[in-house]
C-alpha positions in Angstrom: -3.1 4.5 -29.2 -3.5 7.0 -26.2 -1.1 6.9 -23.2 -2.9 5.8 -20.0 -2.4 7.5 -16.1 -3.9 5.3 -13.7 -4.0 7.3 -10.3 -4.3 4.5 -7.7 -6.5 6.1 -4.8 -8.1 9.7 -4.8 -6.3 10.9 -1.5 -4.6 14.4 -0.5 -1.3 14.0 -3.1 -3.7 13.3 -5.8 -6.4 16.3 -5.2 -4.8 18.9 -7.6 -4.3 16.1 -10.4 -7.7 15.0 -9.7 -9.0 19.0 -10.5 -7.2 18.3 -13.2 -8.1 15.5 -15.0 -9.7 17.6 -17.8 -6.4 19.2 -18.9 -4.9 15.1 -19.8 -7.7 14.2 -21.2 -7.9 17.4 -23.1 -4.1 16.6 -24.8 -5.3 12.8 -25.7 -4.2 11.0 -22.7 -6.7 8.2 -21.1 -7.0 8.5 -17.2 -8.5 5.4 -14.8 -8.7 6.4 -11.0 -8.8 3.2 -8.8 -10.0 4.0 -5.2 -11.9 1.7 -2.8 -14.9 4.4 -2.2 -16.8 6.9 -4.2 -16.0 9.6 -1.7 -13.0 10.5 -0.3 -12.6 11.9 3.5 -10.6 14.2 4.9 -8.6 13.0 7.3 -7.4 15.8 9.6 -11.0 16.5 10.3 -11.7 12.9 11.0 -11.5 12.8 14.6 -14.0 16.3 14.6 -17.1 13.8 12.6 -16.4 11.0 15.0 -17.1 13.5 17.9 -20.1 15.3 16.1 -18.2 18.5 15.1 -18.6 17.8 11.5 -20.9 16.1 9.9 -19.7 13.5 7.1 -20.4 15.7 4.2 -18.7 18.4 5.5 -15.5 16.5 5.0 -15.8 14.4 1.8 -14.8 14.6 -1.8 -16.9 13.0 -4.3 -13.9 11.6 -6.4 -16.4 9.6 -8.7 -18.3 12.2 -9.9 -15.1 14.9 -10.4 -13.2 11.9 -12.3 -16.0 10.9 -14.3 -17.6 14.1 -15.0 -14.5 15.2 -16.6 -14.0 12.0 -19.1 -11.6 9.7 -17.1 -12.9 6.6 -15.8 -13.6 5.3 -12.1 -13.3 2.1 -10.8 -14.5 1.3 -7.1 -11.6 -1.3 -6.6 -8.2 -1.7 -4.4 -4.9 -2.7 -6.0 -3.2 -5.7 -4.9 -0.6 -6.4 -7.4 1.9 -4.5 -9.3 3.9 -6.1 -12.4 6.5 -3.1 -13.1 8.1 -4.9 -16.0 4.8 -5.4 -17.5 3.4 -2.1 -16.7 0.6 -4.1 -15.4 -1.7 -3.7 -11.8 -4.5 -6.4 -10.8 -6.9 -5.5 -8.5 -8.7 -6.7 -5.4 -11.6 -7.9 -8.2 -9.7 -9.3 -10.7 -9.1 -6.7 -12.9 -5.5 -6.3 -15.1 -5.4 -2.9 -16.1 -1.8 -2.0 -17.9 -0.6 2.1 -17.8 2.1 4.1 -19.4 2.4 6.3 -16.4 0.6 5.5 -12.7 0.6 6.9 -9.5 -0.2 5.9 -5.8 -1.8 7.6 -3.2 -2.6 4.5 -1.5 -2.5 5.7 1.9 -1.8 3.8 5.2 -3.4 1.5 7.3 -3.3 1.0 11.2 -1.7 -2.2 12.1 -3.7 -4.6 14.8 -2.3 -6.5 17.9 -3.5 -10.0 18.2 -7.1 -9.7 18.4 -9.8 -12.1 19.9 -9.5 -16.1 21.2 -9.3 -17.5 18.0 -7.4 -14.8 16.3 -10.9 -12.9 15.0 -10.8 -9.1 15.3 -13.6 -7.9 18.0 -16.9 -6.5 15.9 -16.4 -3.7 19.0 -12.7 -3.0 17.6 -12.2 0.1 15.3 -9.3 1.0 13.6 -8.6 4.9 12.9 -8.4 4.6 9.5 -10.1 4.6 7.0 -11.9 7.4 8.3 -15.1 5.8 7.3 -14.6 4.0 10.0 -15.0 6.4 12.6 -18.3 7.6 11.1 -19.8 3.9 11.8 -17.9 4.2 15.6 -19.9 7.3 16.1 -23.3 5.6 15.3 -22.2 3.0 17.5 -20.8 4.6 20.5 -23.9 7.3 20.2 -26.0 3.9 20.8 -23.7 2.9 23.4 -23.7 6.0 25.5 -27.2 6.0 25.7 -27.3 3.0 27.6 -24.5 3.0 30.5 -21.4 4.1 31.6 -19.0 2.3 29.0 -15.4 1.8 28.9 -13.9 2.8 25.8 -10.4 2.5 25.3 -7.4 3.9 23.0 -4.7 2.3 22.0 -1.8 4.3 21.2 -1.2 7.7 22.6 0.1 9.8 19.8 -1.6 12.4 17.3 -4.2 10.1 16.6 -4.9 8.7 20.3 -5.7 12.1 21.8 -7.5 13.4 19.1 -9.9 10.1 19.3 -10.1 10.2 22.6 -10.5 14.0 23.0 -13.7 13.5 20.7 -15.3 10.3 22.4 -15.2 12.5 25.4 -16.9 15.1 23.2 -19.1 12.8 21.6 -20.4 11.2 25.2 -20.9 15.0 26.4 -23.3 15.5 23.5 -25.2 12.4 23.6 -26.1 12.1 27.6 -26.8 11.0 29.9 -24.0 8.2 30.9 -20.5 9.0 31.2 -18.0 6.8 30.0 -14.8 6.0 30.9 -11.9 6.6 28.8 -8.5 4.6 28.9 -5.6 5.7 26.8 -2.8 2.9 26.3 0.0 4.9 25.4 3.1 2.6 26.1 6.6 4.8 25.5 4.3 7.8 27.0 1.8 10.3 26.1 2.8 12.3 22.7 6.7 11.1 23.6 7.7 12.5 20.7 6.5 16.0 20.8 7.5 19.0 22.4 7.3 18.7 26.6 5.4 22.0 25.9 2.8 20.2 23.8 2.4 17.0 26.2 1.9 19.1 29.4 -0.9 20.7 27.8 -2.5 17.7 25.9 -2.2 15.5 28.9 -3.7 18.4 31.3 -6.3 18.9 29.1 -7.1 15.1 28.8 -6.5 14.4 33.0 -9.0 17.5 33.4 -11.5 15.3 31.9 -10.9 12.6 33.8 -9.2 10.2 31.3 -6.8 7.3 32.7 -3.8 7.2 31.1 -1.7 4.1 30.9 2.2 4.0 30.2 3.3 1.2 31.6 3.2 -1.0 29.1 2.3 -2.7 25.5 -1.1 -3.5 24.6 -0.5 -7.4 23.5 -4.1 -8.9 22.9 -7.5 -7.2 22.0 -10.7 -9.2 22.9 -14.5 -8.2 22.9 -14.1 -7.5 26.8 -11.1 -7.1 27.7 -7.1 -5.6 26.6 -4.2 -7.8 27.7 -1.0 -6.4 28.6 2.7 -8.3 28.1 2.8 -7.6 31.3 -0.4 -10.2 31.6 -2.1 -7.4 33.5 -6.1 -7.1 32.0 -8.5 -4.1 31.6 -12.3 -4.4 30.9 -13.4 -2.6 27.6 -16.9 -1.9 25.7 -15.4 -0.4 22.7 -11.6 0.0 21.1 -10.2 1.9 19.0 -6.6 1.1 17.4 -5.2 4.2 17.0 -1.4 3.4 16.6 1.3 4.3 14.3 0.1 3.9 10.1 1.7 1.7 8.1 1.8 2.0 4.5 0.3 0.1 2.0 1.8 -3.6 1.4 1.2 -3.8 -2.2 5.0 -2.7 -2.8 6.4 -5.1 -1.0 4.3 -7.7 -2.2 5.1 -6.5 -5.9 8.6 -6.5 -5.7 9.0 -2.9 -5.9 11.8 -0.5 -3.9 11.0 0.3 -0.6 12.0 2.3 2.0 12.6 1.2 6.0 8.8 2.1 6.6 7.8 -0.6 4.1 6.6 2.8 1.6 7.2 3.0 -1.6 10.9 4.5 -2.7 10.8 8.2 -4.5 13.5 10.7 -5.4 13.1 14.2 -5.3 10.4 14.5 -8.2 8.2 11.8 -6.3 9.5 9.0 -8.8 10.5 5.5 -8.8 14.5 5.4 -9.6 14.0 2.1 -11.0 10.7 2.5 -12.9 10.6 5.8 -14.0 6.9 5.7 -14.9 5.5 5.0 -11.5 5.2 8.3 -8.8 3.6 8.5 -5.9 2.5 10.6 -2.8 1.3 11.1 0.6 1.5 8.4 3.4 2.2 5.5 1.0 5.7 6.7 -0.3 9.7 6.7 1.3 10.7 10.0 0.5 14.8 8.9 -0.4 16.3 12.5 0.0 14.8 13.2 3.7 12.2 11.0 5.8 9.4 13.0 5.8 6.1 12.5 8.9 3.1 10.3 8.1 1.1 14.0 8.2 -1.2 15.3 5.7 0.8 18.3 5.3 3.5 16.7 2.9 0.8 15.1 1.5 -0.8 18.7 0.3 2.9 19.8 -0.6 3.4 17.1 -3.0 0.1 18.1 -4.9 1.2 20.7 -7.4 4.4 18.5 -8.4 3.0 15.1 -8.4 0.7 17.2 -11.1 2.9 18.6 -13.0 5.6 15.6 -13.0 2.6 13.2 -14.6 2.1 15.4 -17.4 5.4 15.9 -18.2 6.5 12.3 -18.1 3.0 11.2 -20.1 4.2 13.7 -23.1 7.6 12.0 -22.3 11.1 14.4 -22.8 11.4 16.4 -25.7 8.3 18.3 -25.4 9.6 20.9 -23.2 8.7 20.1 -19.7 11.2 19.0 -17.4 10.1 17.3 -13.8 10.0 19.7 -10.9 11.8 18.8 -7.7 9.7 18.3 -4.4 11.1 20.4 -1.5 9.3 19.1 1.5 9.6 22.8 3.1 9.9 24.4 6.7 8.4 23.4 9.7 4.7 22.7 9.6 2.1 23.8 11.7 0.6 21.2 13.9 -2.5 21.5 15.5 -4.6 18.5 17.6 -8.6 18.6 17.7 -8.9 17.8 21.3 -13.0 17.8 21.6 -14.8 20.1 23.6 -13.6 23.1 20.4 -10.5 23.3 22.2 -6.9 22.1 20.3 -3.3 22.6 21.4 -1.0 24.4 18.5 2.4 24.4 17.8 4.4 26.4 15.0 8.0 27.1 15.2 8.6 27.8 18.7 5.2 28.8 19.2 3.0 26.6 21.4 -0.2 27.5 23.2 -3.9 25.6 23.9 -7.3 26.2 24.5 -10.6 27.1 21.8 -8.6 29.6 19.8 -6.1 26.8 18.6 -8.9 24.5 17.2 -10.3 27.5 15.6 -7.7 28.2 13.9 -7.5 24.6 12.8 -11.3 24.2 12.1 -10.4 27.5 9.7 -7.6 26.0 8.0 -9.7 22.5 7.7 -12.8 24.1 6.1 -11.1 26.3 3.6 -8.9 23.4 2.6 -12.0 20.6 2.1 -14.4 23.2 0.4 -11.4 24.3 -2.0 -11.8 20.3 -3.6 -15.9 20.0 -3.4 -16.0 23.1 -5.4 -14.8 21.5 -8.1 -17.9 19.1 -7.9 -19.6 22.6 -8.5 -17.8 24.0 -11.5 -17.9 20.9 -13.1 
């Protein structure tokens, strides 16, 4: 009987396995992918669609049709469980599906304050991710600036705060011919724990647009018209976004599996489970033991090429002459923030600077990564 990979979601640490899918199935092995949507989006140029830069083909991946095209098998589904001793995942529909070898690119999600009187979340709340989601806030904040002069409103003021705010102001420019205005609730402070360098010029850039910036305080309840504070103090809103700190996925708590502070799933240095050697993972969803690594896509990227390799080579099990390959998570990373109007604030090193020639650089970088992964669609 032929050894099974199941790949639990097609995101960024999966990408290169994903091009590859041809070259398991080529040596005998079965492969199931289990992601929630047919396409995949790109997250760092997320915040860019929301605000009109890009539109949402420009920044998918049709995982379906690469998976299926080269003779593994898709399911649109979303593990819930894991059984490690069993070797056994259900899923979200009922599905048991066992594997000789699985890995999870599950992602993150974005965790939400109590939300409305009776505990509902507001159909005007919108969480950052899935990305998806900020296609339908564009549709709806399009509608909304068309009408009057909303208040739209970000909680949390870090990477993804500025970035989503940058773009609604972006976004509101395009669409006419109400302005809105734009509250960030950033509580410890704007981008606290970035470079002074960086904050000065991402909050300049966001004052000069007239954005209010709140750090006073905790965001404790989000309602249809209104944000309550711990301090009790209330703000009108038309439309939030939740743009705090990602969480990882709670299957691998729920399941029983090691975990890291962060609640991610615990990998050594070849992106493995020390206690179940036949489960790997990558990107936002895993504790990296040997150094905590950022929630950014970077690592994410990084891990492709070894989470690759490390599958095959534990499918054709030892003895067959591959050995795993270590992750090294690398130097510094460049960081760059889409701040709307095609300007972005970049840091590298010691290098920081702002204005259009930092997005550029990122929009660049963005492209050439996204249309690297839909040419496979092409070649296929």
């Amino acid at each position: 009987m032929s050894r099974h990979l199941i790949l639990v979601g097609g995101g960024h640490a999966h990408m290169v396995t994903l091009e590859a899918i041809h070259d398991f199935t080529d040596k005998g092995f079965e492969v199931t992918v289990i992601a929630p949507a047919d396409y995949h989006y790109y997250s760092g140029m997320g915040p860019g669609m929301l605000g009109g830069t890009y539109a949402p083909d420009d920044i998918r991946f049709a995982t379906k049709n690469v998976v299926t095209s080269q003779g593994g098998i898709f399911l649109r589904d979303k593990v819930v469980r894991i059984d490690p001793d069993l070797r056994r995942v259900v899923t979200e529909t009922g599905r048991e599906l066992t594997y000789d070898v699985i890995s999870f690119n599950a992602g993150s999600y974005v965790p939400v304050p109590a939300a409305g009187e009776d505990g509902s979340t507001p159909d005007n709340l919108y969480t950052v991710k899935p990305i998806e989601r900020l296609m339908a806030a564009s549709k709806r904040l399009t509608d909304l600036f068309r009408q009057k002069d909303a208040v739209v409103s970000i909680v949390g003021g870090g990477p993804s705060g500025v970035e989503v705010a940058g773009n609604v102001w972006q976004l509101a420019k395009r669409t006419g011919p109400y302005t809105p205005k734009i509250r960030i609730f950033a509580g410890k402070g704007l981008m606290h724990r970035f470079d002074p360098r960086v904050k000065r010029r991402v909050r300049h850039t966001l004052e000069h647009r007239g954005m209010d910036i709140r750090e006073t305080g905790y965001v404790k309840e989000v309602f249809q018209d209104h944000i309550r504070m711990n301090s009790g103090e209330q703000f009108p809103t038309d439309f939030t976004f939740m743009a705090l700190g990602v969480t990882p996925s709670p299957i691998f708590t729920a399941s029983g599996l090691p975990i890291g502070p962060d609640g991610g799933l615990l990998v050594n240095e070849f992106l493995q489970c020390p206690e179940h050697p036949e489960i790997f993972g990558g990107g936002d969803c895993i504790h990296f033991n040997p150094k905590s690594l950022d929630k950014v896509g970077v690592y994410a990227v990084r891990q492709n090429p070894i989470l690759c390799h490390n599958l095959m080579a534990a499918l054709e099990k030892p003895g067959a002459g591959n050995a795993f390959k270590s992750f090294d998570p690398g130097p510094d990373y460049l960081l760059i923030f889409n701040l709307g109007g095609g300007m972005g604030v970049l840091k590298k090193h010691g290098i920081v600077f702002g204005g259009r020639l930092a997005f550029k650089i990122k929009d660049y970088i963005d492209r050439r990564f996204i249309r690297r992964f839909q040419a496979i669609e092409r070649t296929l």
